[in-house]
N, C-alpha and C positions, 0 to 999 in steps of 0.2 A: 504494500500500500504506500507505496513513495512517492504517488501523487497527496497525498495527505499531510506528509512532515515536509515537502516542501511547500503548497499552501501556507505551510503556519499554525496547521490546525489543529497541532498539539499546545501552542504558545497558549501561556495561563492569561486571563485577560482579568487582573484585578480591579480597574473601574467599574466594570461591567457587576463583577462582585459586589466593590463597595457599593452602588447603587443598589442591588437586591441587597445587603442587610440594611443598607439603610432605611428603604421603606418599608420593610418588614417589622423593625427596629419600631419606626415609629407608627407603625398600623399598628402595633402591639400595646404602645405606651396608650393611642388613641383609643385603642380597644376597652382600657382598664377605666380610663377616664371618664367616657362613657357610661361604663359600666358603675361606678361612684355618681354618676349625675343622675342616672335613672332611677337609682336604689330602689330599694326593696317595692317591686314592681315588676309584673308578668312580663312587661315589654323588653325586659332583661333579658329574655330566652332569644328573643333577635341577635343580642350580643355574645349570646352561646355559640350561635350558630355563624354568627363573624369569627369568633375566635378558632371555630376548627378551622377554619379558610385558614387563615392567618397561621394555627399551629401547624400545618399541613406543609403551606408555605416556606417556614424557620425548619421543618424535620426534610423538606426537600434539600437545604442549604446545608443541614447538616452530612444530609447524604453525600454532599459532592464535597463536603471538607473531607469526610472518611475515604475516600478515591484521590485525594490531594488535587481536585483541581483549582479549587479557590487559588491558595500561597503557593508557592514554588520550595518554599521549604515544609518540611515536614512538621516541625515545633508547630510553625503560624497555622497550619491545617489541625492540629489537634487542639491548639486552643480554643479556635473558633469552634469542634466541633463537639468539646465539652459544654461549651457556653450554649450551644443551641442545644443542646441535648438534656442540658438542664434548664432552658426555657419552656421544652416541652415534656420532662417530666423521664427522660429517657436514659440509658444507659448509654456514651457514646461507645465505649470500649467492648462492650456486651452486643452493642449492634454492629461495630464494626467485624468482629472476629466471626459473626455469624453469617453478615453480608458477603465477607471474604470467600467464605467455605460454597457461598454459593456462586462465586461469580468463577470459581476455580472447579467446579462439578455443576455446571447447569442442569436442571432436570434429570442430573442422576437417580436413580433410585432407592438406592443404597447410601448417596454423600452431600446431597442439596440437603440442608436442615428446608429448605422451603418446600420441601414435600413432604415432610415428618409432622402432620399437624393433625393431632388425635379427633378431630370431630369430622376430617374428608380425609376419602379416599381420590387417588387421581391413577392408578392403575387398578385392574381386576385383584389383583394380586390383594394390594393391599386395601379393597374392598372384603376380600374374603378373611381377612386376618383379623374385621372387627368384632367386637364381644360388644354383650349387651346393649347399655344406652347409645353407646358411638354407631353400633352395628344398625340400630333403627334408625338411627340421623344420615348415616350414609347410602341409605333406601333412599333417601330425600332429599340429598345435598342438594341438587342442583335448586329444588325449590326452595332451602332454607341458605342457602351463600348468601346472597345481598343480606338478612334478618341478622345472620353471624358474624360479618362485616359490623354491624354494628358494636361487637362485643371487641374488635380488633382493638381498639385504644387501651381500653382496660387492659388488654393481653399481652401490651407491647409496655405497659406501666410493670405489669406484676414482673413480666419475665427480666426487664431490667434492673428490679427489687431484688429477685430471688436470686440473680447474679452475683452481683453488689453484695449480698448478706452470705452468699457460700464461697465470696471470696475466689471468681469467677475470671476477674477481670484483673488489668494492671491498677494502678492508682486507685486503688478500692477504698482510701481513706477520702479522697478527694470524690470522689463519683459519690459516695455515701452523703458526704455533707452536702454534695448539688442538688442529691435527690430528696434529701430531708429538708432542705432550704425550699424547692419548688413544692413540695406537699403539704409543707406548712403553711406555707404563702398563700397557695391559691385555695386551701379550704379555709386561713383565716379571713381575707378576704370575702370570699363567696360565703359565709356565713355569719362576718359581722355586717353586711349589707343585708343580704334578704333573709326573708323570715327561713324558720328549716326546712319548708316544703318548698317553696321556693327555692330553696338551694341545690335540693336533691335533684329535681327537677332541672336546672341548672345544670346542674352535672351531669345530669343524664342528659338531655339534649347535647351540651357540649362534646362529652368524648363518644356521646354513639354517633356524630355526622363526621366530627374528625377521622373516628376508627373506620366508618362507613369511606370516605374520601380515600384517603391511604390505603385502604382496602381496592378498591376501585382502581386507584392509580396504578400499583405494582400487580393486580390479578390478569389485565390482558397482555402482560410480560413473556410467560412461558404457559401460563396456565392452558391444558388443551394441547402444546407444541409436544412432536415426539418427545420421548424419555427413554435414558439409556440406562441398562441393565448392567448389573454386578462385570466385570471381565471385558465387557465392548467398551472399545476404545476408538476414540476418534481424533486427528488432529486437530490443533486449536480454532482456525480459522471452520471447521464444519462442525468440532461442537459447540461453539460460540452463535455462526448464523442458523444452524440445522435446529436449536433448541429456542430459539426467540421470535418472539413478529413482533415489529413495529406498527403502530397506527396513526394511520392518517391523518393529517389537518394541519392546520395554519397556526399563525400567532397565539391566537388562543387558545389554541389545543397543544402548544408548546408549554406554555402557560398554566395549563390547570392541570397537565401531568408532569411539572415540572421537569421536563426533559426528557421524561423516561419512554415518552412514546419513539425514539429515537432509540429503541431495545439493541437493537442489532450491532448498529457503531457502536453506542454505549459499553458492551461486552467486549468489544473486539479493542476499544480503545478508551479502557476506564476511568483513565486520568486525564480526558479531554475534555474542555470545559463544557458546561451546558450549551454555553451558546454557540459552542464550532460543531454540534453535535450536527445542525439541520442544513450545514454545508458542505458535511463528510458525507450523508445521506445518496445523495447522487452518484459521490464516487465510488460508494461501497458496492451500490446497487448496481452499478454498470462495473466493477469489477466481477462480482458475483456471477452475472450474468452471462461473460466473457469466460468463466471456467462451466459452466453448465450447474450452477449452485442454487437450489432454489431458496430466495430471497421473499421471506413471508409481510406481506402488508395488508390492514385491513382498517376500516372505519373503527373508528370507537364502538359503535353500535356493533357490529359485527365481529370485534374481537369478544363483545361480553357474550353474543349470542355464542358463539365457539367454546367460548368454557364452560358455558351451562350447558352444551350440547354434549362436551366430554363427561363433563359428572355425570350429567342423566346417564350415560352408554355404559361409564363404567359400574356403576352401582345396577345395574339392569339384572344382573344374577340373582344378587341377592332380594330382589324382588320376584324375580322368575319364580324363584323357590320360596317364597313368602316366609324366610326367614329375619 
């Protein structure tokens, strides 16, 4: 790909950065502001729902500090991507050692942590390996994904927690005091303002559109894309674009999946900033195409229809047999 690193299209572009945390930055402080001026008042859950935009936002920035494309140095990309990671409540070190494992085993079977998720299955395989309450939820996945998407925020809090407390992670004294410093804050906040129902409710609207969003963003990624099996092995460049599809659109589709709709470069060149992402796009695609490579692209709409069409296919069994 040597038309790529002579473009430039590795080169860090940090204005482009300081611009997104800067309005991030202050959507954020504006966020809380608001939320102070409406006090304890229903119309507060508007502001719930601003704030998962916004946390969704700061967890996209963090992504791309843990890939080092923000700084050029590695220190300046961990700082920032503690900072945002304790904005929104996260482990930065517990999501990066996880993210790693999968950008290094795409849709493996056996070594993507993102296919190791107790309530879906995404081959037969591991449809048939469930028990109980999971084994009835995987009869329905594809109808209960987007409902469980909303449990994602919660699931991306605890699993950072449980890290952090098992001693998980590097800097486990500092990541503990970020995470105790953001859980204290935003439940004292959120409950010295509105009343407790009010709050709950708050919290609940809040992290189930955030968990829903984030959810949504990273599922038309792989989800649905072949999966490789224990022993099959593929070189880097075909199990990079053979396990990913990108989706379709414009500015604002760059925008509201912070990057990630650009799947395919994204894999192939992780440390590229967001925004050299949608100018590599062309060259990947017509290099791809030039080896006889198939190159997955699909609308937003059609990448969600694709993963609910694999959940339904793969749970099909154990409905066959009305277990």
């Amino acid at each position: 790909m040597r038309d790529v690193k002579e473009r430039g299209l590795l080169r860090r572009r940090p204005g482009d950065y300081a611009w997104k945390l800067t309005l991030n930055a202050t959507l954020l402080v504006l966020g809380w502001v608001a939320f102070a001026f409406v006090g304890a008042s229903w119309w507060n859950l508007l502001t719930g729902a601003f704030f998962a935009l916004v946390y969704a936002q700061l967890a996209f920035l963090g992504h791309d500090a843990g890939h080092k494309q923000v700084f050029a140095g590695r220190r300046a990309n961990d700082v920032a991507g503690y900072l945002l990671g304790a904005l929104v409540g996260m482990s930065f070190a517990w999501w990066v050692g996880k993210h790693n494992r999968h950008h290094a085993y795409p849709n493996h079977e056996d070594d993507d942590p993102d296919l190791d998720i107790a309530v879906l299955a995404f081959t037969e395989q591991q449809a048939a390996e469930k028990r109980g309450f999971f084994r009835w939820m995987t009869k329905y996945q594809a109808f209960l994904f987007f409902p469980l998407l909303l449990l994602e925020g919660l699931s991306l809090h605890n699993s950072s927690a449980v890290a952090v407390l098992r001693g998980r992670v590097k800097a486990r004294r500092l990541e503990a005091v970020l995470l105790a410093a953001h859980f204290a804050g935003y439940l004292a906040a959120v409950f010295l303002v509105l009343t407790p129902l009010q709050a709950l409710v708050f919290i609940a609207v809040h992290q189930g559109l955030w968990g829903l969003y984030m959810g949504c963003s990273f599922a038309p990624n792989h989800k649905g894309m072949p999966t490789l099996k224990a022993g099959e092995k593929l070189d880097h460049l075909r199990k990079q674009v053979l396990t990913s599809r990108n989706v379709r659109g414009g500015r604002i589709t760059d925008f509201a999946l912070g990057g990630l709709n650009y799947q395919i470069e994204h894999h192939l060149f992780p440390s590229m900033p967001r925004a050299n992402l949608r100018h590599a796009q062309p060259l990947v695609e017509d290099f791809c195409r030039r080896l006889g490579l198939p190159y997955h692209q699909s609308s937003a709409f059609g990448s969600y229809l694709q993963v609910l069409r694999h959940l339904h296919t793969v749970s099909a069994p154990l409905r066959a047999r009305g277990a």
